[in-house]
N, C-alpha and C positions, 0 to 999 in steps of 0.2 A: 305818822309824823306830821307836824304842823309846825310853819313859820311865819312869825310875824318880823315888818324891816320897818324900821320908822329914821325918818333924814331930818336931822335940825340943823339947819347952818353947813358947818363942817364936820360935824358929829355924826355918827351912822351906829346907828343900833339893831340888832340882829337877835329877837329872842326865839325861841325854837324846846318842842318838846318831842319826845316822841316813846315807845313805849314797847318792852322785850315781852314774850309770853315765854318760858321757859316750859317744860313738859316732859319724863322720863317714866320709863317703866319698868321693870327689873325684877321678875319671878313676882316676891309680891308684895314687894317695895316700890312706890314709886314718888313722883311731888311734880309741884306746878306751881309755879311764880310768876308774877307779874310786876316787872321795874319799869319805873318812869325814868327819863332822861334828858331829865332839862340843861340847859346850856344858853348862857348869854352872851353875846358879841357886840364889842365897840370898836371905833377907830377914829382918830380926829387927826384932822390933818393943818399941825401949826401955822404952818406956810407954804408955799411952794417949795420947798427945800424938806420940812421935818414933817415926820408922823409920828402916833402912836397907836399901838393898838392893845387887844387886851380879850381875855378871854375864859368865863370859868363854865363849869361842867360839872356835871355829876355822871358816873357812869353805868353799867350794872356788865360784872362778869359771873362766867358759871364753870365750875369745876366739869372737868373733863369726865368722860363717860366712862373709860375705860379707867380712872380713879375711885369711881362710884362702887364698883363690883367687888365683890366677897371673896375674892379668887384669892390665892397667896400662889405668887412665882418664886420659885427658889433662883436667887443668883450663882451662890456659891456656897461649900459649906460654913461659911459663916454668917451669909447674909439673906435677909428671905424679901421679897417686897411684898406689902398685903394692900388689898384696895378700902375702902373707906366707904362705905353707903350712907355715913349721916353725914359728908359734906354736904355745902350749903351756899349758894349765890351769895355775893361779898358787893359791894359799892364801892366804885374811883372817885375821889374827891379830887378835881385840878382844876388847875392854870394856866395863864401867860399870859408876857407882856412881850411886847416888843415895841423897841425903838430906833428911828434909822432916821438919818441924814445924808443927806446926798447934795453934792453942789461944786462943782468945778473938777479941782482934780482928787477931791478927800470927799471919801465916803463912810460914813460909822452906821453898824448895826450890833444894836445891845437885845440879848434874847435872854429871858428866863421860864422856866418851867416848872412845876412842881408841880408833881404826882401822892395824894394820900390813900394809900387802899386799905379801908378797916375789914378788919377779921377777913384776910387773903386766905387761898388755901396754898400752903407753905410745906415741903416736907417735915416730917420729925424723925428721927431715930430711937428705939427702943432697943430695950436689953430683955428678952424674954425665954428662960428655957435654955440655955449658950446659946442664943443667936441672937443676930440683929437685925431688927423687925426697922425696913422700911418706910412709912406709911405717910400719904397726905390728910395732915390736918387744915383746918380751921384755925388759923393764929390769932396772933394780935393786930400785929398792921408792919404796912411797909410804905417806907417813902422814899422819893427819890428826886431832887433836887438837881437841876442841870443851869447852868450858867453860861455863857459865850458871848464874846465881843470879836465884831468882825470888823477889819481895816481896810481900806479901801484904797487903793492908790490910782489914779488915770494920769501917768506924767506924757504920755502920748495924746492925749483925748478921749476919744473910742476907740484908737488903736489897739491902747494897753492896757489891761487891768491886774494889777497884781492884786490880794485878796490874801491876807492872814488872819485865820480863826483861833485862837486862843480859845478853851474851855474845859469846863470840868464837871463831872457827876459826882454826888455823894449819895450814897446810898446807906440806908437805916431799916433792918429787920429785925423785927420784933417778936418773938414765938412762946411759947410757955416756958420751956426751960430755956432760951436762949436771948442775946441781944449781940447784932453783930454791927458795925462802921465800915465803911468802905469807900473810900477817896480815888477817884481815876480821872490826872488830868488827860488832857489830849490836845492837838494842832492839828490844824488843818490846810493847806497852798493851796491857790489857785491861781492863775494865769493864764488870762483870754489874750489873743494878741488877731489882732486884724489887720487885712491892707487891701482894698478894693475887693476883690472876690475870696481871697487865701484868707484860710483862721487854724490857728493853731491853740490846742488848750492843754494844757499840765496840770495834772490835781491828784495831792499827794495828802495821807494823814494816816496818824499815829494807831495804836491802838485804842478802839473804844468797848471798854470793858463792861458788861453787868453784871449785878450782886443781884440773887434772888435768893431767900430764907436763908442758907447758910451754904448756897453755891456761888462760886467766883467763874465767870468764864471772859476768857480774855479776849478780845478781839482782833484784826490782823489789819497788819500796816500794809496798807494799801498804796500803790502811784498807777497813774493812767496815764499815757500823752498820746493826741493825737492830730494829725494835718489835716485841712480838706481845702475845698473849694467849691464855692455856694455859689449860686445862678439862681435865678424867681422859678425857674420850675425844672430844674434839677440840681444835685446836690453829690458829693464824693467826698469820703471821709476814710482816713487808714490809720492805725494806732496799733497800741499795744501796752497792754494790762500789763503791771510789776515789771518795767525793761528795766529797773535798779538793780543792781544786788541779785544774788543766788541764794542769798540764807531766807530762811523760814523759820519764824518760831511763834508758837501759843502756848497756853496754858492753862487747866483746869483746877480747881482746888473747891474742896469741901470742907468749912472748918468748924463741923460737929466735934465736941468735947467724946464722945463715945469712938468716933468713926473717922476721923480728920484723915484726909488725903488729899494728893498732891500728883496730879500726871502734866507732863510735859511733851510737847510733839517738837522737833528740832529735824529740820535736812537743810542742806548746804544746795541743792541740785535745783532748786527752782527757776524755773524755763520762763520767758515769757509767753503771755496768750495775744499772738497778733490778730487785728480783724481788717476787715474792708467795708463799710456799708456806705451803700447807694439807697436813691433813692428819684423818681420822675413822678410827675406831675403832668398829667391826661386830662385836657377838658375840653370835652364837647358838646354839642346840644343843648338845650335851654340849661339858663343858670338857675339856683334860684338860694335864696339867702336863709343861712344855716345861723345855727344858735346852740349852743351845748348844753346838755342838760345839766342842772347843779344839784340835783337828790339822785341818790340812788337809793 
């Protein structure tokens, strides 16, 4: 891994490489790759109020291990899964930008994102023999597109922050016999509220769903709140996970033209999860001044 940072004015630029060895072995099949990983960073800072920032990449992903292998697991009598030994490391092409304002009692932040992966390894579905064969291929591509504008309210100051996200995903999969769409918006609250030592936060959002090859899985509406009160070297905090509501519900679906299905998880009984966390701050004997590392 290697980074270079170069500072012009208000501009800052961040170029950086670095570089995967991939390696497998398997009876008496095996392979070895080597992906490069560059990525560029910028950020300009308009005034003391706006920024922007910005960000592209290139990635390198590698099919699972346990996709590689020659085994065939029976599901059911209809369905059989077989592994795949000529997949094959695939590249992330992306992005993002972001932009924020901030200054009195309104704050605005615009975020976008886009993800391009060529030749993913994606499921497929086969008809072989009366069953249905399983299998991870090699597709065409997948992308996926996220968008969100966040609101900013302080009508207290630093007392109060209200905070509404507005967003949405679309996702685009691509496969040999397949092409699927998928649109999931979502919201998301938040609400910091301060007063001398006491802070209370609420943070509530919808579901945020992924589409991968031609599976749908939904994701769950989430709310948190919780009290505390903060000191410079100790801290006490109590809440409790989903205290809204008792219903519960998600969703899976697979919408292969061969195999298409559709489960649903639904209970009415959902409890909330209370917590407590503390937390103190111990300092003795020589100090000395710390710094975080930024590579891993």
């Amino acid at each position: 891994y290697a980074e270079y940072k170069l500072n012009k004015g208000k501009i800052n630029y961040t170029f950086n490489i670095s570089m995967m060895r991939t390696y497998y072995r398997q009876e008496d099949s095996k392979s070895e790759k080597y992906t490069f990983r560059p990525s560029i960073s910028t950020s300009y800072n308009i005034n003391d109020y706006t920024f922007i920032r910005g960000r592209a990449y290139i990635w390198g992903s590698n099919p699972s291990l346990g996709d590689l292998n020659k085994v065939e697991q029976v599901i059911d009598s209809f369905q059989i899964k077989r592994g795949n030994p000529d997949l094959v490391s695939f590249n992330d092409y992306g992005g993002n930008i972001t932009f924020g304002y901030n200054k009195g009692v309104i704050g605005l932040d615009f975020h976008a994102d886009y993800k391009y992966l060529d030749k993913p390894v994606m499921e497929s579905i086969l008809f072989e023999n009366n069953k249905f064969i399983r299998m991870q291929e090699n597709q065409k591509s997948h992308q996926r597109l996220s968008i969100e504008t966040s609101i900013k309210i302080r009508p207290l100051k630093e007392h109060l922050t209200i905070s509404i996200t507005p967003g949405i995903n679309n996702y685009k999969s691509v496969g040999h016999t397949y092409k699927h769409l998928y649109t999931n918006p979502y919201v998301r609250i938040n609400i910091d509220a301060m007063y001398k030592n006491w802070v209370m936060n609420f943070w509530a959002t919808t579901a945020y769903d992924w589409f991968y090859g031609e599976s749908m899985n939904q994701g769950e509406a989430f709310q948190m709140i919780s009290f505390g009160y903060n000191k410079p070297k100790w801290s006490l905090m109590a809440g409790a996970m989903n205290p809204i509501g008792s219903d519960y519900k998600t969703r899976n679906e697979n919408w292969s033209r061969l195999v298409s299905s559709r489960s649903q998880l639904i209970g009415d009984n959902l409890t909330p999860l209370f917590f407590i966390r503390g937390s103190i701050s111990i300092n003795f004997g020589r100090q000395f001044k710390t710094g975080n590392r930024r590579i891993n």
